[in-house]
ZAVO-622272 format. One line per field, with one value per residue: x, y, z of N, C-alpha, C in turn; residue number from 0. Coordinates in nm, 4 decimals. Each point is the difference from the previous one (the first is absolute). Layout:
<rs>
nc1: (X,...)
nc2: (Y,...)
nc3: (Z,...)
cac1: (X,...)
cac2: (Y,...)
cac3: (Z,...)
cc1: (X,...)
cc2: (Y,...)
cc3: (Z,...)
num: (NUM,...)
</rs>
This chain:
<rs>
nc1: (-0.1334,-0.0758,-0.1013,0.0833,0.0945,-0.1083,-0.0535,0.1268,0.0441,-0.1721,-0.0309,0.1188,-0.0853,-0.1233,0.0829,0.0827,-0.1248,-0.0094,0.1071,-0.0302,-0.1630,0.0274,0.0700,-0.1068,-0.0369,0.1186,-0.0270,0.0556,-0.0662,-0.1389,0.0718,-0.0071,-0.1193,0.1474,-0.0629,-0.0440,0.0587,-0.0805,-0.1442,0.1101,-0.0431,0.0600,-0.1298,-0.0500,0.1076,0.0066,0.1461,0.1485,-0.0156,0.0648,0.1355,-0.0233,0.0146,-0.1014,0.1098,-0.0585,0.0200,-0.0122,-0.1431,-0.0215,-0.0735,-0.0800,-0.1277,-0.0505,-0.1367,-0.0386,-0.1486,0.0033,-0.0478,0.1040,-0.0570,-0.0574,-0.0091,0.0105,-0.0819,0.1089,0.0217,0.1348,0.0222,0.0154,-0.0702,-0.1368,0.0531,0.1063,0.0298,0.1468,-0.0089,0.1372,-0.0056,0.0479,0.1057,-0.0865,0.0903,-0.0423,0.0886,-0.0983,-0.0474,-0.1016,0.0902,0.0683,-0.0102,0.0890,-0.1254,0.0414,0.0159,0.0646,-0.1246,0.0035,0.1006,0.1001,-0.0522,-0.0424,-0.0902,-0.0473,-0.0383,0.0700,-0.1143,0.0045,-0.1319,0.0294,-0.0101,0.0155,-0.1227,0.0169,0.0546,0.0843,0.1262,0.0570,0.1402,0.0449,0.1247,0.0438,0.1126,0.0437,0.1082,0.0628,-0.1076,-0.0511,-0.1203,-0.0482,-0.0943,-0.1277,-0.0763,-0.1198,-0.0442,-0.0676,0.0068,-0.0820,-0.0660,-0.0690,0.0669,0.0199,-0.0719,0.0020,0.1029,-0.0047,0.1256,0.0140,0.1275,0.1250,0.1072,0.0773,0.1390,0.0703,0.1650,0.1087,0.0067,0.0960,0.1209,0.0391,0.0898,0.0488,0.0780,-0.0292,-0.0464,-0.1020,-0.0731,0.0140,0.0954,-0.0550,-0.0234,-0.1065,0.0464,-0.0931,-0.0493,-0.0931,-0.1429,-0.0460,-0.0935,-0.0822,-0.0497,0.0697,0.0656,-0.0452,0.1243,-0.0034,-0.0384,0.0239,0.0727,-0.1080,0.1573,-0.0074,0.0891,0.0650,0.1190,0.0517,-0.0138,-0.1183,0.0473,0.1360,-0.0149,0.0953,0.0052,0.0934,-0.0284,-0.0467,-0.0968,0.0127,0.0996,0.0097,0.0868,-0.1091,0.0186,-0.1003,-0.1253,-0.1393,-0.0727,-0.0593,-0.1045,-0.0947,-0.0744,-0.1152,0.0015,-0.1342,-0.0614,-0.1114,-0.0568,-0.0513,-0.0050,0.1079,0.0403,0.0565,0.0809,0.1123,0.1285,0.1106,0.1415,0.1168,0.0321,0.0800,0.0598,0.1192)
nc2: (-4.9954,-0.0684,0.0412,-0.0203,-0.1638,-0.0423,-0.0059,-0.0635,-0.0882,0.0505,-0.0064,-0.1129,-0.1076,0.0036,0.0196,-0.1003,-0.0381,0.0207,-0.1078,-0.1059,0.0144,0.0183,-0.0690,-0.1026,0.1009,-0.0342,0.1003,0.0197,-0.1039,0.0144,-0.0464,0.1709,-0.0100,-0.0448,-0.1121,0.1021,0.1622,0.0393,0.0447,0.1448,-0.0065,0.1184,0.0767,-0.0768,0.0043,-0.0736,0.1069,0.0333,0.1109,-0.0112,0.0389,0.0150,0.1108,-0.0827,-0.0911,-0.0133,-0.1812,0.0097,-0.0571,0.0805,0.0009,0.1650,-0.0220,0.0972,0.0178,0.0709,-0.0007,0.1264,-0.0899,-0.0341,-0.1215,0.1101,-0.0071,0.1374,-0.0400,-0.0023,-0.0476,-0.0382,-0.1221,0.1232,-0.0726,0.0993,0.0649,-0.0647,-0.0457,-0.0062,-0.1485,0.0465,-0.1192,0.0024,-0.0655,0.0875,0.0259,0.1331,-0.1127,-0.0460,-0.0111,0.0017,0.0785,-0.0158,0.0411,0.1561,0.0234,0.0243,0.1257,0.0101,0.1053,-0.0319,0.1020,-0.1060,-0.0458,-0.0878,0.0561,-0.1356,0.0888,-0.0433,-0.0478,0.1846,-0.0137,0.1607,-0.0626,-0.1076,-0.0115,0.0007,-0.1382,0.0790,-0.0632,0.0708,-0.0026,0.0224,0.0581,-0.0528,0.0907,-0.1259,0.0789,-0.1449,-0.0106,-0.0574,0.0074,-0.0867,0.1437,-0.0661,0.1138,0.0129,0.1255,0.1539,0.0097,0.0856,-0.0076,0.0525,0.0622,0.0731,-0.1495,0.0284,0.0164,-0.1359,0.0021,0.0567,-0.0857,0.0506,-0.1135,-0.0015,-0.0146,-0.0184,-0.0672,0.0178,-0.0973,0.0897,0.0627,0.0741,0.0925,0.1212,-0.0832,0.0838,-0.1139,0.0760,0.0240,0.1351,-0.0788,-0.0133,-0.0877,-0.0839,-0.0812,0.0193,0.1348,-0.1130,0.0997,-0.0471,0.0385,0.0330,-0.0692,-0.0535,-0.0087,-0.1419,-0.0800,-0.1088,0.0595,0.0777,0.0901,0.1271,0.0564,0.0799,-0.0341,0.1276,0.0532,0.0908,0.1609,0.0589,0.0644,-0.0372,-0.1219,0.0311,-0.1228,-0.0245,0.0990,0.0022,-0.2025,0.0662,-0.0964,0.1479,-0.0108,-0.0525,-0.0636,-0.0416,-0.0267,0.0853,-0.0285,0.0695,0.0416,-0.0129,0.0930,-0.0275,0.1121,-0.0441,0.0953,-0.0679,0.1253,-0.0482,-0.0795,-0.0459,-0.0314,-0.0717,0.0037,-0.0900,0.0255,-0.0755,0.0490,-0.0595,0.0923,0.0309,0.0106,0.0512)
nc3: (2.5866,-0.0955,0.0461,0.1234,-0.0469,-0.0518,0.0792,0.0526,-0.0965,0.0525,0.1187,-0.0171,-0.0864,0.0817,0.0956,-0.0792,-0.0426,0.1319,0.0319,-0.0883,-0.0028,0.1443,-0.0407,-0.0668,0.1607,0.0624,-0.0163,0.1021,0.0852,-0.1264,-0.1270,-0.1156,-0.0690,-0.0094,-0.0645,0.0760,-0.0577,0.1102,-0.0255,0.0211,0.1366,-0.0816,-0.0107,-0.0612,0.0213,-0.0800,-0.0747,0.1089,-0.0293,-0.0761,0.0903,-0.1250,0.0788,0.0389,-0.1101,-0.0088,-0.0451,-0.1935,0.0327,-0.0587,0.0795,-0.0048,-0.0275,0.0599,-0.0339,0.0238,-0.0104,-0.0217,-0.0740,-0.0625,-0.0141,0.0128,-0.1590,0.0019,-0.0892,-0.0921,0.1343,0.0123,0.0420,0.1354,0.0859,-0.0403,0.0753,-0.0950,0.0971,-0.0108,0.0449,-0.0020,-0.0353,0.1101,-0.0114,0.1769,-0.0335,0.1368,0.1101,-0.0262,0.1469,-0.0702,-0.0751,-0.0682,-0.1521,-0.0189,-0.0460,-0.0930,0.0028,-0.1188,0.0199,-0.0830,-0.0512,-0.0616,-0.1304,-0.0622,-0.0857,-0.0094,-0.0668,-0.0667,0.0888,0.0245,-0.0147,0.0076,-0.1254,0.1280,0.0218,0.0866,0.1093,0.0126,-0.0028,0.0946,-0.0579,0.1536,-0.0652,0.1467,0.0218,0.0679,-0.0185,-0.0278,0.0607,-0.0733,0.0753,-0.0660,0.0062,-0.0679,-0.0937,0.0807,-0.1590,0.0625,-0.1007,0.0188,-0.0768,0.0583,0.0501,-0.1190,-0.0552,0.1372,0.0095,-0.1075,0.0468,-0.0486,0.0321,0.0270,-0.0655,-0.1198,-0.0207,-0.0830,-0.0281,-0.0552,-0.0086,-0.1104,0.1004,-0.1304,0.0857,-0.0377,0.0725,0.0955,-0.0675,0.0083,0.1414,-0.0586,-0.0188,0.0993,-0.1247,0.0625,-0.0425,-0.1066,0.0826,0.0264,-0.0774,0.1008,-0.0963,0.0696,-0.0970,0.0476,-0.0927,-0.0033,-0.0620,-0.0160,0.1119,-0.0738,0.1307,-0.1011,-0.0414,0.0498,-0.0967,0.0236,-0.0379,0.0538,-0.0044,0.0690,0.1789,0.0095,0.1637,0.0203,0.1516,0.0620,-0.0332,0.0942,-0.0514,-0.1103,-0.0457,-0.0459,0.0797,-0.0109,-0.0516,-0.0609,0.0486,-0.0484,0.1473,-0.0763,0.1019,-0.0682,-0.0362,0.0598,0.0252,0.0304,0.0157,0.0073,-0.0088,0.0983,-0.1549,0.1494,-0.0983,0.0924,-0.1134,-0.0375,-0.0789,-0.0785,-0.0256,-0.0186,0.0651,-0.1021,0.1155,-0.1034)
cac1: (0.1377,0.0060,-0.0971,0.0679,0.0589,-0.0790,-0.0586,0.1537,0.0111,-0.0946,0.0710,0.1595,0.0038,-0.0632,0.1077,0.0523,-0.0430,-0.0462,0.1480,0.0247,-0.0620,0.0422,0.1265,-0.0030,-0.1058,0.0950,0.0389,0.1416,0.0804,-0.0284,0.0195,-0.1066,-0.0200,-0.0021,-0.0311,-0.1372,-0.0188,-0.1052,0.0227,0.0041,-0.0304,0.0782,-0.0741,0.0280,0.1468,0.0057,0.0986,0.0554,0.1487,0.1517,0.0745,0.1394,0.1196,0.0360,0.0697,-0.0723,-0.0253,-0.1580,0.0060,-0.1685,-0.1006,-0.0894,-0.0605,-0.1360,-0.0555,-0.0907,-0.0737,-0.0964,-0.1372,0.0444,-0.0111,-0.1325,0.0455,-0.1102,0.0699,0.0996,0.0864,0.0995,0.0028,0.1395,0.0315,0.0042,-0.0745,0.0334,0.1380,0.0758,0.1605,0.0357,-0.0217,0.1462,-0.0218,0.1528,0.1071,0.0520,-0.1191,-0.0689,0.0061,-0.0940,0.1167,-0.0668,0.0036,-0.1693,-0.0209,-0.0757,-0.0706,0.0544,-0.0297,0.0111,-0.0405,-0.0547,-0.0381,-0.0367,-0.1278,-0.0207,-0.1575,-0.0141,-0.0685,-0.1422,-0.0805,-0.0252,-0.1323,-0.0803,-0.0037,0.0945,0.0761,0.1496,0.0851,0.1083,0.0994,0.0682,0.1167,0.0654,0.1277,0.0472,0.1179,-0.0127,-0.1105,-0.1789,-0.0491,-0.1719,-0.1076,-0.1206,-0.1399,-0.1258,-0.0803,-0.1335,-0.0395,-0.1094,-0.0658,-0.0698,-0.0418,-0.0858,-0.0732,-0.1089,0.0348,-0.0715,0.0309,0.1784,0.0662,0.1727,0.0608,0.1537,0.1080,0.0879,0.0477,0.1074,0.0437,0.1267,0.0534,0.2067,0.0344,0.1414,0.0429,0.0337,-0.1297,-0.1008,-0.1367,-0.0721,-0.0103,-0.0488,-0.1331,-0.0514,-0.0735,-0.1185,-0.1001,-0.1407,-0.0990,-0.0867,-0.1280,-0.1585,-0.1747,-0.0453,-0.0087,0.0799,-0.0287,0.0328,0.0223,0.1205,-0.0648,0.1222,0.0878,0.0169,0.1356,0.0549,0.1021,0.0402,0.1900,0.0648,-0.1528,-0.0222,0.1140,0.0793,0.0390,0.1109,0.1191,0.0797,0.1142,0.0866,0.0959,0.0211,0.1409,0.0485,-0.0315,-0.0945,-0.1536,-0.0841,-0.1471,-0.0753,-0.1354,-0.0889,-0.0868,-0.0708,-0.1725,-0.1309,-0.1071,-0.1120,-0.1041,0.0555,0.1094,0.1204,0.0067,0.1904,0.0643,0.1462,0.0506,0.2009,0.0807,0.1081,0.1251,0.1555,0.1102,0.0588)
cac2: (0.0432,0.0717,0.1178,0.1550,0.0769,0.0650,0.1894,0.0719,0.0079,0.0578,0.1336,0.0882,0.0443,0.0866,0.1164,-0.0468,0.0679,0.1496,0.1223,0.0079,0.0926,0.1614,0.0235,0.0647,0.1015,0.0975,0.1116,-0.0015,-0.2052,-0.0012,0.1320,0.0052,-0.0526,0.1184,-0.0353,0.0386,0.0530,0.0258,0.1337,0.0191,0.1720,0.0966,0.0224,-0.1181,-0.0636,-0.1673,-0.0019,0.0642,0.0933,0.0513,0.0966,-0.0563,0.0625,-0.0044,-0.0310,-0.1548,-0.0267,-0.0538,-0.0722,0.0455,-0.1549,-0.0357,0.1505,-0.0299,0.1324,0.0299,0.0489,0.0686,-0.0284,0.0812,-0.0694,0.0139,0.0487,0.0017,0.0495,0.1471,-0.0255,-0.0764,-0.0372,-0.0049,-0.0559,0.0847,-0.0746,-0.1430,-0.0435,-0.0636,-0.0579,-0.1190,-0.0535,-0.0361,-0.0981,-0.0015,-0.1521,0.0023,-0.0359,0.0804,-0.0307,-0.1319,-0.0766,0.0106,0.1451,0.0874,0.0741,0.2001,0.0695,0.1650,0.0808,0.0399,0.1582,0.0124,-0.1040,0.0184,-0.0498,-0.0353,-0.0535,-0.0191,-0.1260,0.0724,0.1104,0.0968,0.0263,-0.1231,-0.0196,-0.1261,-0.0215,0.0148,-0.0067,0.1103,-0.0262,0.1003,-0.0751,0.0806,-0.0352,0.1030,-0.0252,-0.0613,-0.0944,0.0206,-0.0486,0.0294,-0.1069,0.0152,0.0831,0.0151,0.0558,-0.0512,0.0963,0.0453,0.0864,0.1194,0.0704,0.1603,0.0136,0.1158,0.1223,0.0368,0.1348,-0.0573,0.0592,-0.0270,-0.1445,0.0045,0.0833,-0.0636,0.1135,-0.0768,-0.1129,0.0184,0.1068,0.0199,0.1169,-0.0450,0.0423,0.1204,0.0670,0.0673,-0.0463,0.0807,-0.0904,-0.1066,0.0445,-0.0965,0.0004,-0.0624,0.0096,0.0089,-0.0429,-0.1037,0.0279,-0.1115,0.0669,-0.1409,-0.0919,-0.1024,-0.0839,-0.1317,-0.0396,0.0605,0.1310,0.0354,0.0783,0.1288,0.1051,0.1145,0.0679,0.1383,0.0257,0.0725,0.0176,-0.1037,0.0522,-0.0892,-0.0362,-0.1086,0.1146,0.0907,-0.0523,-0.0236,0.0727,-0.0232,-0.0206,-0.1622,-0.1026,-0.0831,-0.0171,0.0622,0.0494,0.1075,0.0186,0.0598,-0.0323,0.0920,-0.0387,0.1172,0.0662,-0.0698,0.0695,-0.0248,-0.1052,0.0420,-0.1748,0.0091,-0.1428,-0.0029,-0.1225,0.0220,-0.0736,0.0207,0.1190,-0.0840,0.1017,-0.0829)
cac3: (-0.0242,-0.1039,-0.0525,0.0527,-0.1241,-0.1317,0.0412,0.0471,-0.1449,-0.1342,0.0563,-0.1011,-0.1309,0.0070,0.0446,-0.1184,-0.0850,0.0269,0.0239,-0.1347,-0.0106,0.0185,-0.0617,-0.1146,-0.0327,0.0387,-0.1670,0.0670,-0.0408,-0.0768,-0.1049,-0.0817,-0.1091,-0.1273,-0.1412,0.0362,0.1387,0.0299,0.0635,0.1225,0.0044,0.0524,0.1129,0.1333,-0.0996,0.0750,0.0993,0.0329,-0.0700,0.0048,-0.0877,-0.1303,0.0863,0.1406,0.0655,0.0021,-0.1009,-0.0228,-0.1590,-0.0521,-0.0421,-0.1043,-0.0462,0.0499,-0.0793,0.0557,-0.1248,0.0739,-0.0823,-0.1342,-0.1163,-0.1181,-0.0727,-0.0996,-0.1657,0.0489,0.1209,0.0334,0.1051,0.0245,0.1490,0.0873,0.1300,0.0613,0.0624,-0.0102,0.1477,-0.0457,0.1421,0.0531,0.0817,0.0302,0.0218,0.1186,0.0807,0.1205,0.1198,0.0088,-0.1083,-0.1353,-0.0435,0.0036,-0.1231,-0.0112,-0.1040,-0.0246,-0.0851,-0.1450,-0.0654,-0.1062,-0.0401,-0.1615,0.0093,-0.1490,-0.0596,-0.1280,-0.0324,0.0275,-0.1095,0.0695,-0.0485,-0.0156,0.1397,0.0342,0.0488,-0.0274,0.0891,-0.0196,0.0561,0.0555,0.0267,0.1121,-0.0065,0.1153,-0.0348,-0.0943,0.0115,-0.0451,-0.0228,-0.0610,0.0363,-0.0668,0.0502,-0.1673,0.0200,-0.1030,-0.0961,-0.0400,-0.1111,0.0288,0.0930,-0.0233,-0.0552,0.0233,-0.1334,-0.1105,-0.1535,-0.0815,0.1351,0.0287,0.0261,0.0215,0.0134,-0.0645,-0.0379,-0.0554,0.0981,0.0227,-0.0977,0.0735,-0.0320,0.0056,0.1008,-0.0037,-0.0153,0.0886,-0.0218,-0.0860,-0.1020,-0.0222,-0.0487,-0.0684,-0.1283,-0.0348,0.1134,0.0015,0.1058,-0.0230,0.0406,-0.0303,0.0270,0.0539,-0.0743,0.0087,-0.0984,0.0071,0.1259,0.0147,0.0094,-0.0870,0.0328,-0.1247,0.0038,0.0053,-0.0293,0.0839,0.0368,0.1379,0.1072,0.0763,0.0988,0.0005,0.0916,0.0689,-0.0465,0.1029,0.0953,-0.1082,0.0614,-0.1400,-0.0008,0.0029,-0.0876,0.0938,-0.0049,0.0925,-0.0854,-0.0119,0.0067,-0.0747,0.0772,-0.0799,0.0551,-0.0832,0.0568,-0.0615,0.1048,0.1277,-0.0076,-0.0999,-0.0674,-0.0391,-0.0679,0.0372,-0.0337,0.0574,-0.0772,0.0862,-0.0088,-0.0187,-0.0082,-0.0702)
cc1: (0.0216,-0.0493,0.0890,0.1033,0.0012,-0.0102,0.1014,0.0093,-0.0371,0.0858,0.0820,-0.0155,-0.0752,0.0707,0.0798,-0.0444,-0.0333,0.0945,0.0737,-0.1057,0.0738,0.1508,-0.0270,-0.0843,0.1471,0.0989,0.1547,0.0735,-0.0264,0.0041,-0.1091,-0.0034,0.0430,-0.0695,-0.1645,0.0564,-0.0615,-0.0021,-0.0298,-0.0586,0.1125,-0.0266,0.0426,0.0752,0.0083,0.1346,0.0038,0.0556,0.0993,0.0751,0.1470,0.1488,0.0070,0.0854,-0.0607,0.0559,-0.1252,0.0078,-0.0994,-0.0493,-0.1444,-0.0331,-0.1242,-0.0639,-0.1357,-0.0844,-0.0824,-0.1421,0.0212,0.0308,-0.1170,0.0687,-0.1292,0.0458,0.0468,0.0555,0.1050,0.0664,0.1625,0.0254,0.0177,-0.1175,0.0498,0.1512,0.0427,0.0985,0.0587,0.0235,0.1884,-0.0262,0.1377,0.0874,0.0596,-0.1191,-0.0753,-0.0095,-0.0664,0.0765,-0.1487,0.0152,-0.1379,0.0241,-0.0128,-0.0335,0.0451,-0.0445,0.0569,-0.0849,-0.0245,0.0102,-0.0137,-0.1138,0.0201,-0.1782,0.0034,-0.0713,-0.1447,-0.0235,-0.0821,-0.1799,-0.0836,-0.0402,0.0442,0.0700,0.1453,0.0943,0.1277,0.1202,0.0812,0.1206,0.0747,0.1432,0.1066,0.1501,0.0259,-0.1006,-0.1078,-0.1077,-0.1469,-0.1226,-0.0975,-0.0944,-0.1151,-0.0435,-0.1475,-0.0120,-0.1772,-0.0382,-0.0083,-0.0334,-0.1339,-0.1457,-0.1317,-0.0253,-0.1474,0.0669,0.1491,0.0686,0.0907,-0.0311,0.0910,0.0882,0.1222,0.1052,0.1247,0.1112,0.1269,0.0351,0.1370,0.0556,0.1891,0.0431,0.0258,-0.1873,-0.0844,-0.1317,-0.0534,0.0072,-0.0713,-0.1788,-0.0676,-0.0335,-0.0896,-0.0855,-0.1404,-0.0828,-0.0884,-0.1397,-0.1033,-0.1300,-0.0779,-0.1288,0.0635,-0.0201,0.0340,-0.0174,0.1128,-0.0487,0.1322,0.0025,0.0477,0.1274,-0.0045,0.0910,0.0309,0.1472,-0.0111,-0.1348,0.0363,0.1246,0.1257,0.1358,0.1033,0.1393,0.1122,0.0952,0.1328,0.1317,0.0867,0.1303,0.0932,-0.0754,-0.1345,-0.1130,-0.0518,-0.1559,-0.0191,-0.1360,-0.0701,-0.1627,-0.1190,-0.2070,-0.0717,-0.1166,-0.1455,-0.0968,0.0956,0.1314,0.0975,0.1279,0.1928,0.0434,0.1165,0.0441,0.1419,0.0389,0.1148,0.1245,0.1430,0.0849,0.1138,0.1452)
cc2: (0.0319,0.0486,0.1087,0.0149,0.0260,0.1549,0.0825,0.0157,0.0669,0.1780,0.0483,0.0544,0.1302,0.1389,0.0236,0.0988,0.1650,0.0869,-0.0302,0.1290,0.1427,-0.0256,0.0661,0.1080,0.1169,0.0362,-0.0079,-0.1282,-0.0085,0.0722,-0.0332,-0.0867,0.0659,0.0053,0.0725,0.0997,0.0778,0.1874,0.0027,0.1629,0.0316,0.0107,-0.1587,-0.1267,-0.1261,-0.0306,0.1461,0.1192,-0.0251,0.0439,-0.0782,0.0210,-0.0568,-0.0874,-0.1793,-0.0514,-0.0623,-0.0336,0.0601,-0.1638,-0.0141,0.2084,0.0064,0.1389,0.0480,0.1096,0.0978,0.0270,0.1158,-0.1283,0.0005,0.1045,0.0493,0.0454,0.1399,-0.0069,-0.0488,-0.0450,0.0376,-0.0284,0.1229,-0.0688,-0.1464,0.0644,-0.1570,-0.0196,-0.1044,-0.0795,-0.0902,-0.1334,0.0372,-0.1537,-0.0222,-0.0740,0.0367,-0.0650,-0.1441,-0.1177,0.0173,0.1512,0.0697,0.0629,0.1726,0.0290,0.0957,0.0679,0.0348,0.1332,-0.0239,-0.1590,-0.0142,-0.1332,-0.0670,-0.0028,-0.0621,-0.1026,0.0538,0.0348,0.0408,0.0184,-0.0931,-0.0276,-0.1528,0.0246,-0.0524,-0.0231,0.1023,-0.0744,0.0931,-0.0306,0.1145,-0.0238,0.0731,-0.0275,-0.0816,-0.0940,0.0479,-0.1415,0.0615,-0.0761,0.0335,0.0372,-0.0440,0.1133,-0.0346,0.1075,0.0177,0.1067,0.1459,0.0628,0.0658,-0.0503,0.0584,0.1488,0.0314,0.0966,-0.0229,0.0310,-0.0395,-0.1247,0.0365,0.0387,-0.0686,0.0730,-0.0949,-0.0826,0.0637,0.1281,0.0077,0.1009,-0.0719,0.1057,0.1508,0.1181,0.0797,-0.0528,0.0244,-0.1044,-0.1344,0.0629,-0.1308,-0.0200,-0.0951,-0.0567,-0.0290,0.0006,-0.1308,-0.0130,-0.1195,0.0362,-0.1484,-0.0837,-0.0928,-0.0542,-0.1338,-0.0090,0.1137,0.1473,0.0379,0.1368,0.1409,0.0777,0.1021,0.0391,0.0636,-0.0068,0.0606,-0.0278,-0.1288,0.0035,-0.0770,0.0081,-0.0323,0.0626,0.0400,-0.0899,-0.1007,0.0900,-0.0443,0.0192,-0.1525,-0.0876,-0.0862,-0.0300,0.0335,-0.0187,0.1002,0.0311,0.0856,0.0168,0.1691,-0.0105,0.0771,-0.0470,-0.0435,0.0389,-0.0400,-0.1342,0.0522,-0.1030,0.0728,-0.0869,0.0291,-0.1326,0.0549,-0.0473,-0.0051,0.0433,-0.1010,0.1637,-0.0884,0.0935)
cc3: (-0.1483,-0.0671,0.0508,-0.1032,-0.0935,0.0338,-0.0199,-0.1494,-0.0661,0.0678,-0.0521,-0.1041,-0.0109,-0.0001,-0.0947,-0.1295,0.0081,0.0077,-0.1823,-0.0880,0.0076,-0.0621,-0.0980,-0.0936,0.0217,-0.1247,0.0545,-0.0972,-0.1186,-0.1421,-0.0158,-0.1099,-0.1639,-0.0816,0.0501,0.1143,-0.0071,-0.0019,0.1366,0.0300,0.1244,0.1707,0.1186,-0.0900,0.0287,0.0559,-0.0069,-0.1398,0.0335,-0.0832,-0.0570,0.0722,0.1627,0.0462,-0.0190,-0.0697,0.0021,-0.1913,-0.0962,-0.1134,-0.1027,0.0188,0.0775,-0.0586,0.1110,-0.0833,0.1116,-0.0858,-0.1397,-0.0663,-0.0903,-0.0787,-0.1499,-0.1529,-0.0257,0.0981,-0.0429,0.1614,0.0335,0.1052,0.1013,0.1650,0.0338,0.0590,-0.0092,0.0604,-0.0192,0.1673,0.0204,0.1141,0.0920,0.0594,0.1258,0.0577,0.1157,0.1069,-0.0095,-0.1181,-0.1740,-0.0181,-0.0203,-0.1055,0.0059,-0.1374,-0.0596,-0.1403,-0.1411,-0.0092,-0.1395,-0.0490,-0.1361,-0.0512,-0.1786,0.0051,-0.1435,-0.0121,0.0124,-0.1283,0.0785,-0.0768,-0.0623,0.1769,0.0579,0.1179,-0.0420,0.0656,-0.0413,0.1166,0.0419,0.0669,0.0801,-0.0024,0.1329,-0.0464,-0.1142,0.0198,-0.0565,-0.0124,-0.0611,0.0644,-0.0603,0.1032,-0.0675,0.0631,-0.1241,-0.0987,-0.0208,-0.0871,0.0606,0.1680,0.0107,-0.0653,-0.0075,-0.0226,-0.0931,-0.1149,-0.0420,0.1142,0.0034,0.0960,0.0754,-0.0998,-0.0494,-0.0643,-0.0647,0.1831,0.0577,-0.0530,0.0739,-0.0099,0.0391,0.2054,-0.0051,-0.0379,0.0753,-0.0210,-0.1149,-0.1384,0.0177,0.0028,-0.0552,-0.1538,-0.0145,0.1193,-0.0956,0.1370,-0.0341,0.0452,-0.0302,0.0037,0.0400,-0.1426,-0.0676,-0.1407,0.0233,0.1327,0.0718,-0.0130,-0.1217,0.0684,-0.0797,0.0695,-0.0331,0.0100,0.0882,0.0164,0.0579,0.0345,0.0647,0.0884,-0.0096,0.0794,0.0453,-0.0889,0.1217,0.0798,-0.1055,0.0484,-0.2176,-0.0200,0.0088,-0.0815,0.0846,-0.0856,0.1094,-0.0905,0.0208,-0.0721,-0.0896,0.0973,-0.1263,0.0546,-0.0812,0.1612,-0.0477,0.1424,0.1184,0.0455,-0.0905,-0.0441,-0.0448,-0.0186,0.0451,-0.0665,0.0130,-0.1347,0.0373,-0.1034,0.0001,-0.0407,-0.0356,-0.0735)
num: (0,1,2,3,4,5,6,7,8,9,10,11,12,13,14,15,16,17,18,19,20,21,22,23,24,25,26,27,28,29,30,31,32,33,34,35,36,37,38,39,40,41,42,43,44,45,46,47,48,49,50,51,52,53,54,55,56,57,58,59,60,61,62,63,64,65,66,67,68,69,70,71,72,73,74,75,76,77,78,79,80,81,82,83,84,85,86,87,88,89,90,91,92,93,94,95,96,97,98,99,100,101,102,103,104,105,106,107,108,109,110,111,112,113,114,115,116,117,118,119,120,121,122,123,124,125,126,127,128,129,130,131,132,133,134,135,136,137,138,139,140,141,142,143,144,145,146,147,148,149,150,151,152,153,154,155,156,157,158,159,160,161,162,163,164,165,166,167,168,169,170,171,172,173,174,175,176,177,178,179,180,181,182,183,184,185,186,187,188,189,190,191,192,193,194,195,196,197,198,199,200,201,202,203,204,205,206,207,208,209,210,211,212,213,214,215,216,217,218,219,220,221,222,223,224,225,226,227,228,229,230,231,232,233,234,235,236,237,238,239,240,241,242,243,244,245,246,247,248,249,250,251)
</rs>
């Protein structure tokens, strides 16, 4: 008789623990972890989209980033979070059938990136902070990327890096594309020789021969900030090596 209720005992708990387990594998009953959120892929979403207008209420609770393998960064590059997306993640506050809340997801178009802890010309792992803002809410979340020396070293011959140019410029409201003109554009070349450990770097000047981008979606009748793209290639037999860097535009 009591070995049967021992058995009965080990049984509950047994059941006990298995139905505590799947509680807490269910993304529904369970928040996320803010202080660590995770990337997510678009493609297969750990929650749901949603939309800012449908009527819900909801809470936006942290940031989630998803990296489509654009955290390698090479000398002359600057990192602009091209290929990452960004969500800010909502906790909706309606309940659901099983009771506890559900989470979603809503796309950030745009965002704003601090690297000021990169040297773009020291190889290294770096951390970059990317701060999302939906209405009056923003939260930040930390990235690492990797900075590396040299793509091209097989080359063997002097060869376009990269591409640099002044951080900022301002025209007064009412302006035309035609005025905005980078100043102090360099090229950045290498013949892959190093001093101290350190590949050195050969600047160049230029004022023209080079492209320049994100003009058309400026709207210069209003006061703001915009980036706007620089970009410039050369041809080396069958490799062809394009830099691109930004500075950002203050209509004013």
């Amino acid at each position: 008789m009591k070995k049967k209720i021992i058995f009965g005992l080990l049984s509950f708990f047994l059941i006990f623990s298995l139905l505590g387990c799947k509680k807490d594998k269910d993304p529904d009953k369970n928040p996320p972890d803010d202080d660590n959120p995770p990337i997510v892929d678009p493609e297969k979403p750990e929650y749901p989209f949603t939309n800012l207008d449908d009527g819900k209420a909801k809470t936006a609770r942290n940031l989630r980033i998803y990296d489509h393998g654009n955290d390698t960064i090479y000398f002359g590059d600057t990192f602009t979070a091209e290929g990452y997306e960004v969500f800010m993640q909502f906790e909706e506050t309606e309940l659901m059938l099983e009771g506890g809340s559900q989470y979603s997801l809503y796309k950030l178009e745009t965002f704003t990136i601090d690297d000021s802890k990169v040297n773009y010309y020291k190889e290294g792992t770096y951390t970059v902070n990317i701060t999302g803002r939906v209405r009056e809410v923003a939260f930040t979340s930390t990235i690492f990327i990797n900075v590396k020396a040299d793509r091209y070293e097989s080359l063997g011959v002097k060869h376009l890096m990269g591409i640099k140019c002044n951080s900022y410029m301002t025209v007064p409201v009412g302006s035309t594309k035609d005025a905005v003109t980078p100043d102090g554009v360099y090229l950045i070349y290498t013949e892959n020789k190093y001093e101290n450990n350190e590949l050195v770097l050969i600047e160049e000047r230029i004022r023209s021969g080079y492209t320049v981008t994100g003009l058309d979606d400026i709207d210069f009748s209003k006061a703001g900030k915009y980036p706007v793209y620089v970009s410039f290639s050369e041809t080396y037999g069958e490799v062809k090596i394009e830099v691109k860097t930004f500075f950002t535009l203050t209509i004013e």
